[in-house]
C-alpha positions as CSV (number, residue, x, y, z in Angstrom):
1,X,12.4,-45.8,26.6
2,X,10.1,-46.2,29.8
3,X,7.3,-48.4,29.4
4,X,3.9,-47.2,28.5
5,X,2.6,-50.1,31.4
6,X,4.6,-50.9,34.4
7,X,5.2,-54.3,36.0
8,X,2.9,-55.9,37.7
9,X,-0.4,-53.2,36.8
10,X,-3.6,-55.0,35.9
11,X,-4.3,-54.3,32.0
12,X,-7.1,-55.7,29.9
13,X,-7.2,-57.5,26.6
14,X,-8.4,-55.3,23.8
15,X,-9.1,-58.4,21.7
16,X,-9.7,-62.1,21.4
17,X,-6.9,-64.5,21.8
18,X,-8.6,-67.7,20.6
19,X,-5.0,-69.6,21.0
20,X,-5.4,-69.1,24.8
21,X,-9.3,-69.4,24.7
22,X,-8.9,-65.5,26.1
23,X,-11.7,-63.6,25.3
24,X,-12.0,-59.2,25.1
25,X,-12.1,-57.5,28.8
26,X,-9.8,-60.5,30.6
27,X,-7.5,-59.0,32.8
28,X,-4.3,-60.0,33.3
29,X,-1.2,-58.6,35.1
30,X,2.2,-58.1,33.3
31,X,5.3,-59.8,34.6
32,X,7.3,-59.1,31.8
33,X,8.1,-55.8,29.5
34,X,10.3,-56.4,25.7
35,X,11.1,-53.2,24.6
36,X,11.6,-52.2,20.9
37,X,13.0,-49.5,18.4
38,X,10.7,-46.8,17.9
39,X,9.3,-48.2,14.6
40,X,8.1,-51.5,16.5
41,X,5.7,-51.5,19.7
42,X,6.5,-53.1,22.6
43,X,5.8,-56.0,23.9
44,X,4.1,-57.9,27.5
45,X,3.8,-60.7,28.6
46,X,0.8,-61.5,31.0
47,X,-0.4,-63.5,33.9
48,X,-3.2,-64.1,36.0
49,X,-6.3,-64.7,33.6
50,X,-7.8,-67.3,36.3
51,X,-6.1,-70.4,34.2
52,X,-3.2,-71.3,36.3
53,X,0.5,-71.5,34.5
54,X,-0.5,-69.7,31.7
55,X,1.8,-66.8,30.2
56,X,0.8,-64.7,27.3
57,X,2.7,-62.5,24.9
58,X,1.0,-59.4,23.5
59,X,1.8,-56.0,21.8
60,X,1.1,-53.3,23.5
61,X,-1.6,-51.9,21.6
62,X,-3.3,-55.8,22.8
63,X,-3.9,-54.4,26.3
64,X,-5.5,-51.1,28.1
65,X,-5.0,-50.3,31.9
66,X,-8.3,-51.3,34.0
67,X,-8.5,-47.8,35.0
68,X,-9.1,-46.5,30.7
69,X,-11.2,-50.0,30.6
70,X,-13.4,-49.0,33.1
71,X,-13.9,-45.7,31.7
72,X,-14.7,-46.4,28.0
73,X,-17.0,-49.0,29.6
74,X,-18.9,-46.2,31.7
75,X,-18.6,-44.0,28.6
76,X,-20.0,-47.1,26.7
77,X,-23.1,-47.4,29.0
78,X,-24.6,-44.1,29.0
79,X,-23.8,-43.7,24.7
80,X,-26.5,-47.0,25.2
81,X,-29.2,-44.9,27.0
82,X,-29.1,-41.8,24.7
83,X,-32.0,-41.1,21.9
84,X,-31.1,-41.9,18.4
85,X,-31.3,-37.8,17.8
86,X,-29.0,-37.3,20.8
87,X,-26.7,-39.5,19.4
88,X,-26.8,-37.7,16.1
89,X,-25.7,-34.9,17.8
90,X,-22.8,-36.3,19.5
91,X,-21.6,-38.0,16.8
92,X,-21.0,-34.2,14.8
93,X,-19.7,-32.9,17.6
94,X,-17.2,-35.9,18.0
95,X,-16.3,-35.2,14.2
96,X,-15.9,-31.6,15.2
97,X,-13.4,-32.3,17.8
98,X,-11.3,-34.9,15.9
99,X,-11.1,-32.0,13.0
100,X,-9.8,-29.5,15.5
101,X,-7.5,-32.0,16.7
102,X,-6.1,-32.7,13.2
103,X,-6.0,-29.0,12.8
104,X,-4.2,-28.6,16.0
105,X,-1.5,-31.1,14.9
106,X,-0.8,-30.3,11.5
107,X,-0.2,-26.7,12.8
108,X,2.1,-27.9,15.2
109,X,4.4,-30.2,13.4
């Protein structure tokens, strides 16, 4: 199964890793990919978090591209600058999509 990151991309930590003293939004590049059976994700290891000689394993759902980081972070910033009404709002219409999505999927499987 081809990886869902390639070699040597930049991805970005989804979480803490307090082992490493890494903290959410370090980014890293992967020198290494261990793939899995289907039931298991795969796993990366990383390099590059400005601390030299440091390797770090993670699953993959551990780490985002920098392209989706930047993104949800854009997203992020203006979901900051809306009213509390507005926000109401979008927060329906979110629920609204995700229940046509469900839809969508239970009437394709």
């Amino acid at each position: 199964m081809k990886p869902k990151f390639p070699l040597f991309s930049e991805v970005v930590l989804l979480q803490d890793i307090p082992m490493s003293n890494l903290k959410r939004g370090s980014v890293a590049t992967i020198v290494e990919h261990y793939s899995t059976d289907e039931l298991a994700e795969d796993g990366y290891s990383l390099e590059g978090f400005d601390i030299p000689n440091v390797t770090v394993e993670v699953a993959e759902s551990q780490i985002v591209s920098v392209e989706q980081w930047l993104k949800e972070m854009e997203i992020l910033e203006k979901l900051h600058r809306l009213s509390v009404v507005k926000l109401v709002h979008l927060e329906s219409y979110i629920e609204k999509l995700l229940s046509e999505e469900s839809s969508d999927w239970l009437k394709a499987s």
